[in-house]
N, C-alpha and C positions, 0 to 999 in steps of 0.2 A: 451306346450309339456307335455304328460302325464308323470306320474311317471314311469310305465312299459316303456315306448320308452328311459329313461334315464336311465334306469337300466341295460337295452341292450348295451348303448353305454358306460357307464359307465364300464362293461366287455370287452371292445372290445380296451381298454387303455391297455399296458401293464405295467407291472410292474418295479420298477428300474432297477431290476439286470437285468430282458430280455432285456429295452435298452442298457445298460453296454456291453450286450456280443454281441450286432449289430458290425459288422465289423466297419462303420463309426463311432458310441459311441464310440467302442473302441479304434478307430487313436485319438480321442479326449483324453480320457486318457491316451494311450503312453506321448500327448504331454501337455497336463495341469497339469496330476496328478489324483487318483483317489478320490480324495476329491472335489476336487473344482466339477468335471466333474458330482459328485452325486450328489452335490448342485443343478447346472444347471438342473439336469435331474428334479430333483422332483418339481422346482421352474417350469419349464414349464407342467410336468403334474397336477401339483395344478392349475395352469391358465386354461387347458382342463378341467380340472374338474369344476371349477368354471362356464366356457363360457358354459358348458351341463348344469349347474344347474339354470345359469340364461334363459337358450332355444336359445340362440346364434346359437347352434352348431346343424346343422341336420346328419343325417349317409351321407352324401357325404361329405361336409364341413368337418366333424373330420376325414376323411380318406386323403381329402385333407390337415389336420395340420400334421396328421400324417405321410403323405409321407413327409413333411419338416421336420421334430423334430430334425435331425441332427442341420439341419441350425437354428430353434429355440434354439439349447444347446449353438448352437456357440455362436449368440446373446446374451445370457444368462451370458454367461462366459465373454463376451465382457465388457458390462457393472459389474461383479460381480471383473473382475480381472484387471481391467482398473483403472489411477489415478482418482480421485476426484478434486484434484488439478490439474489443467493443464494451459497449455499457451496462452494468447485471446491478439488480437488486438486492443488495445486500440486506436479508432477514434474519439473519444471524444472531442479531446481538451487540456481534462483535466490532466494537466501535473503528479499532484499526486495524483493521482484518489485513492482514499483510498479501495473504491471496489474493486480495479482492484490493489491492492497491493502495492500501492504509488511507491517510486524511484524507476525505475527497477537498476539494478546496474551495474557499468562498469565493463568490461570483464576483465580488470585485478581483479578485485576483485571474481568475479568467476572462474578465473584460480588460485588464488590464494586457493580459497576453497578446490578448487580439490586437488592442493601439497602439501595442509599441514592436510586436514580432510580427504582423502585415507589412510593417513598412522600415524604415533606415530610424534610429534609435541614436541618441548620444551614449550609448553605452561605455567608448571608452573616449567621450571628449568630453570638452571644456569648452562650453557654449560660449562662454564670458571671454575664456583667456583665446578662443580660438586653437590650441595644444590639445595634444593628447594625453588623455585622465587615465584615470585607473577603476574599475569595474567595477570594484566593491564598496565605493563610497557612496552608490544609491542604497545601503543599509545600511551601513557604517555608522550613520546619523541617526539611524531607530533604534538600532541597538547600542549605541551609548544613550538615548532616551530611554531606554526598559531597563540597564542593567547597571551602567555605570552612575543612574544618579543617585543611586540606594549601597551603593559601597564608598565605602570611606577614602579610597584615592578616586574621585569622578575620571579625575582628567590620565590618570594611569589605565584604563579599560578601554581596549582594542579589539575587533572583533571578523574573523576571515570564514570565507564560505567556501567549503568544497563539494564534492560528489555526494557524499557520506557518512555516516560518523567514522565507517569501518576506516573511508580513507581522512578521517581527521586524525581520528588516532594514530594510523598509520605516518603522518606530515609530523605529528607533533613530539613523535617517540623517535623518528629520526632528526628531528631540528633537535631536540635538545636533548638524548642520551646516544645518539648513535657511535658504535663504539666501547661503551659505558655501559654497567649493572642500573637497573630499574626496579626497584625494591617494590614487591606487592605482596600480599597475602595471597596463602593455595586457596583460603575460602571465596575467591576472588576472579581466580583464573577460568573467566565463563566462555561457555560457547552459547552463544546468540543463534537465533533461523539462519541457514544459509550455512553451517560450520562458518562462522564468523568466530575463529579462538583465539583471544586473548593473548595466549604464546605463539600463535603462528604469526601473527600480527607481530608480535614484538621482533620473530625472528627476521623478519621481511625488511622490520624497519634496521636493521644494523646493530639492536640494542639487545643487551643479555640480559634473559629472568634472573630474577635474583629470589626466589621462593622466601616466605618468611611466615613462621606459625602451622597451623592445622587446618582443616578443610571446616572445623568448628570453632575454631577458638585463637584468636591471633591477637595479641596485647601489643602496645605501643612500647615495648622492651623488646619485643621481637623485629623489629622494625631499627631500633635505636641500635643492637647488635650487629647487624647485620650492613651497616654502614663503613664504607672503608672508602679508602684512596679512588676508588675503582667507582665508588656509585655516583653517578649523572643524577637520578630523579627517585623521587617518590610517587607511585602511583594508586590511586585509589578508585576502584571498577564499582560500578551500582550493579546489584544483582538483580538487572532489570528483570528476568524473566522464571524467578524461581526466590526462594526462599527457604533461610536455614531456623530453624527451631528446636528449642530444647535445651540440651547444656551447652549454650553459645557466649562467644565475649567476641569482641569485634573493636577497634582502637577507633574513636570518635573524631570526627574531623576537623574537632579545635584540638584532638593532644596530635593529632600528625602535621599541622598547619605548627605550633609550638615547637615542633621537633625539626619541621623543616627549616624554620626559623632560626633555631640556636647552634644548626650543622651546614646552613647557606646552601641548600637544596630546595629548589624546584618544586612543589606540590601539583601535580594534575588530578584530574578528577575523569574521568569516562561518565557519563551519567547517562548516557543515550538515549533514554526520551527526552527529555530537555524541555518540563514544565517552565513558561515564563508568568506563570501566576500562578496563587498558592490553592492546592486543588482544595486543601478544607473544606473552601465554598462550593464546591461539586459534591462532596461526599466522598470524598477519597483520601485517605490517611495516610501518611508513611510515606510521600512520596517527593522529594526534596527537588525544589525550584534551582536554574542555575543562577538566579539570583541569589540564594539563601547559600549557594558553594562559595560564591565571590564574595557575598558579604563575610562570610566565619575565615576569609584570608587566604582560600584556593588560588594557585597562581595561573593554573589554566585550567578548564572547565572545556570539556569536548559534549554535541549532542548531536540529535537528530531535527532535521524541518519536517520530516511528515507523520511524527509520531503526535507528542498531546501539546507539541508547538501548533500543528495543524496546518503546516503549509504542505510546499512541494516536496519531494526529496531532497537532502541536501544535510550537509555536515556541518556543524557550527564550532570554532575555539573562537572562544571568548577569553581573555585574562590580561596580566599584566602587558602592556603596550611594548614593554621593550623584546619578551618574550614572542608576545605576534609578530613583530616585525622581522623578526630572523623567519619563524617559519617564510611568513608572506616571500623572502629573499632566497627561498629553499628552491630550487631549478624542479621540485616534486610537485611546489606546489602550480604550477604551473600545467604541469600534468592531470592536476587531479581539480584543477577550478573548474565552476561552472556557465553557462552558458544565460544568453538573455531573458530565453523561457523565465530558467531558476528564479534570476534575479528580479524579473517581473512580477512572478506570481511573492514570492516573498516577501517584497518593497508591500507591496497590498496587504498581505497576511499581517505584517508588524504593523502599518498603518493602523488594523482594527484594534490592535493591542494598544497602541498608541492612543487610540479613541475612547478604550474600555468598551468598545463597544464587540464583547464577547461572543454575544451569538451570531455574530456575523460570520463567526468561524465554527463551520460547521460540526467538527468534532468537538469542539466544547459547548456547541448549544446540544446537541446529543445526550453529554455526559448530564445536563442542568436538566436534562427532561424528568418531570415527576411520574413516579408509577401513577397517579389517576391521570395526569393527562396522556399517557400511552394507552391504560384499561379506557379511555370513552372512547381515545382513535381502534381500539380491536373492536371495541365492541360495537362501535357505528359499522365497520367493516366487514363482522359479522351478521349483523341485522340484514345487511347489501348482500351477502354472497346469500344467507337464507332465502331470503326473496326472489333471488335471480334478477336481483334488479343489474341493470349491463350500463355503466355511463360513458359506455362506448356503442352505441349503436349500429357502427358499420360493423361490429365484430358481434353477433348477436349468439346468446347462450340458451340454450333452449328450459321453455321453464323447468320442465320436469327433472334438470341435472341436481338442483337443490338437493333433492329427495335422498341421493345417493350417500349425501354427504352427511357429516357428523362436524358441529365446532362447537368449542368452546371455548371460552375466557378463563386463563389462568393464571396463578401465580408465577411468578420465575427470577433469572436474576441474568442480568446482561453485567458483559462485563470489557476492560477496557482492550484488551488487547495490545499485538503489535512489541511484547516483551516488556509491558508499562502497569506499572503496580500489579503485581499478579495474583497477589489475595485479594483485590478490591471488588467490589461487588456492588454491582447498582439495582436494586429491587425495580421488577419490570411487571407489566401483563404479556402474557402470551396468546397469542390464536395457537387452539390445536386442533389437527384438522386430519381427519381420515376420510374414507373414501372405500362405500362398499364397493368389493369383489378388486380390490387395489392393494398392496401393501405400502408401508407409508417408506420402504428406499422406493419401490415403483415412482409413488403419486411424488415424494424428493427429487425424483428422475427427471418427470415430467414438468415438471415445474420450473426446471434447469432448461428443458426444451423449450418453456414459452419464447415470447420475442418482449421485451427483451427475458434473459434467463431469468430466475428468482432462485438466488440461493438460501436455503432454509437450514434448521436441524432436524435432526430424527432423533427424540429419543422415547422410551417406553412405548414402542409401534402406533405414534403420531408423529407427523409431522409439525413442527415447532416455530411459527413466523413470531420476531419482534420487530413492534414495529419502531423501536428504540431508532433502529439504525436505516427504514424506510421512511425516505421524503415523502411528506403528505401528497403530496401531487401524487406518486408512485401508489397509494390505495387503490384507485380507480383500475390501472394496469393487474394487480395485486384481484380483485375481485374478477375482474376479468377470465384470467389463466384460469381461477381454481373453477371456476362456474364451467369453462371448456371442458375441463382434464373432465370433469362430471360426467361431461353429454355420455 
């Protein structure tokens, strides 16, 4: 396109404020506001301008943009005034899909957000004494009911919340080795999602590695040698997100707790998901309760709240009370505490633990779900997408998209995620789901574009929905999308 033909059309754009005073611009700013609304405006005539510069645009084409601009402003404002954050389906499996924001949380824990973060909170008072309290004793009280009444000093178990576990570790290697050697095994030294590493962490905190044993094989003689004038702690990391096999030996955490004992050293423990019930009764083996650390004589115990605890995010040390209270007095921890949200939704979360009432939390009623009751929810789901039945009616699917599609019910295995028991495996049904003249990353794509998105897998060129990890409500949404992508 020549220079002069762009220059014409170039004038033929008009200016901000002549959009601004167009009667539709202007219902836009009655209702957006006149900021957001000039954004939009210039953000879509810089695109015109651009599309003229690269020769996209001929003089019908830009008369045709410009009979829409309204609806371009709209779009515009769509995405400029829209969350970022929003709500997706996770079809996955994957129960703490760390992408998709690990535990979602139980509704009393979100109702609970709303009664006490809408308005003024005793968070850090003392209704009684009239004085100002301290944060962490709205949990302080559950978690010596879950943890301290099952160890043998009750009234010794204390228990502090921070950001994370990365920064509990971090609070608790500087309260009590900073300075100081901290004895661990190399088979030990892990990187979590995120490079979350074990020695950077240590380095952060003021405290020096003290390596001891092989990346396969570390005995409680390698630990006992390596003790000197110089070592602050012993630490012991759970290998939340990987597993060693084969010719391995590993020192047990009664002969490190006996060792600590008879050299008056410090025992911690990392555990990072931080099960407060013993998953057996889920079907998940091998995967150690921070109750089951404190009871065998751990002195402190670090985890996670939104792994297979199932609350919000949030870091937990649990252990000896004299030990807490130094961190709690550490000017770090301060830094790294958290806020009313945390403490609301987690006051709730423990309550249901408190209750026993487990499915209340929705990652562990997840993990209890039986493969036939997931195979009747696919397969009612399926029977609804074959039909073209829509149990949405204002979004209607036309019948004949059925036709296109291919499902079926199958075998599979969901599994826990989130860096938590990583060989455990929970037996699932699958929907899988193809889609002639589609490939199944395409229809994975698409599927990602409904509203809300629907994350799935791909594997063997089908697409892979469990409905392990989709709320029954979410079926209807779920039948929806695929019956569209069809048409």
């Amino acid at each position: 396109m020549k220079d002069t033909v762009k220059s014409d059309l170039y004038r033929e754009l008009p200016s901000v404020d002549e959009l601004l005073r167009t009667p539709d611009v202007a219902a836009l700013v009655a209702d957006h506001g006149l900021a957001a609304v000039t954004d939009a405006a210039r953000a879509v005539l810089a695109r015109l301008r651009q599309e003229i510069s690269s020769g996209l645009l001929d003089r019908p084409a830009l008369q045709t943009a410009l009979g829409g601009v309204k609806e371009a402003i709209e779009k515009q404002l769509r995405q400029a005034l829209s969350y970022s954050l929003r709500p997706v389906i996770n079809a996955t499996g994957v129960i703490l899909h760390t992408n998709l924001g690990r535990a979602p949380l139980p509704d009393a824990a979100l109702a609970h957000i709303r009664e006490t973060a809408g308005r003024y909170s005793n968070l850090e008072f003392e209704i009684e004494a009239g004085v100002r309290g301290k944060r962490d004793i709205h949990v302080e009280r559950l978690f010596w009911r879950l943890l301290a009444d099952g160890t043998k000093d009750a009234a010794g178990v204390s228990t502090i919340v921070v950001n994370n576990n990365a920064a509990a570790v971090l609070l608790a290697l500087n309260t009590l080795a900073e300075g100081g050697e901290v004895i661990v095994s190399r088979g030990e030294l892990v990187e979590i999602g995120g490079s979350f590493r074990i020695p950077d962490v240590m380095a952060k905190s003021g405290a020096i590695l003290r390596e001891v044993g092989t990346t396969n094989r570390t005995r409680i003689a390698d630990y006992e040698k390596a003790i000197s004038e110089r070592t602050r702690l012993l630490l012991r990391v759970h290998r939340s997100n990987f597993e060693i096999t084969g010719f391995t030996e590993r020192a047990s955490v009664g002969e490190l707790v006996e060792l600590a004992r008879k050299r008056g050293l410090p025992l911690m423990e990392d555990l990072g998901s931080g099960a407060l019930v013993d998953l057996e009764n889920f079907g998940i083996a091998g995967e150690p309760s921070v109750l089951d650390s404190l009871s065998a004589g751990v002195d402190t115990v670090t985890y996670s709240g939104d792994k297979l605890l199932g609350g919000p995010q949030a870091g937990m040390i649990s252990g000896r009370a004299d030990l807490v209270a130094r961190m709690r007095a550490n000017s770090l921890f301060r830094a790294l505490r958290v806020d009313k949200l945390t403490y609301a939704a987690l006051e709730a979360t423990l309550l249901a633990y408190v209750k026993r009432d487990h499915d209340a939390v929705p990652a562990l009623r997840m993990m209890r779900l039986t493969k036939d009751e997931i195979g009747r929810r696919a397969e009612a789901l399926a029977w609804r997408i074959r039909s073209g039945e829509n149990p949405h009616p204002s979004k209607t699917a036309k019948g004949g998209a059925a036709a296109r599609l291919e499902i079926a019910v199958i075998d599979g295995e969901s599994v826990i995620g989130g860096g938590a028991a990583p060989s455990a495996v929970l037996p699932t049904r699958l929907l899988a789901v193809s889609c002639e003249g589609m490939s199944a990353d395409e229809l994975a794509a698409r599927l990602r574009g409904a509203d809300p998105p629907i994350i799935a897998r791909v594997e063997e060129g089908r697409v892979l929905l469990d409905l392990r990890t989709v709320f029954p409500e979410q079926d209807g949404l779920v039948t929806v999308a695929i019956n569209r992508i069809a048409e």
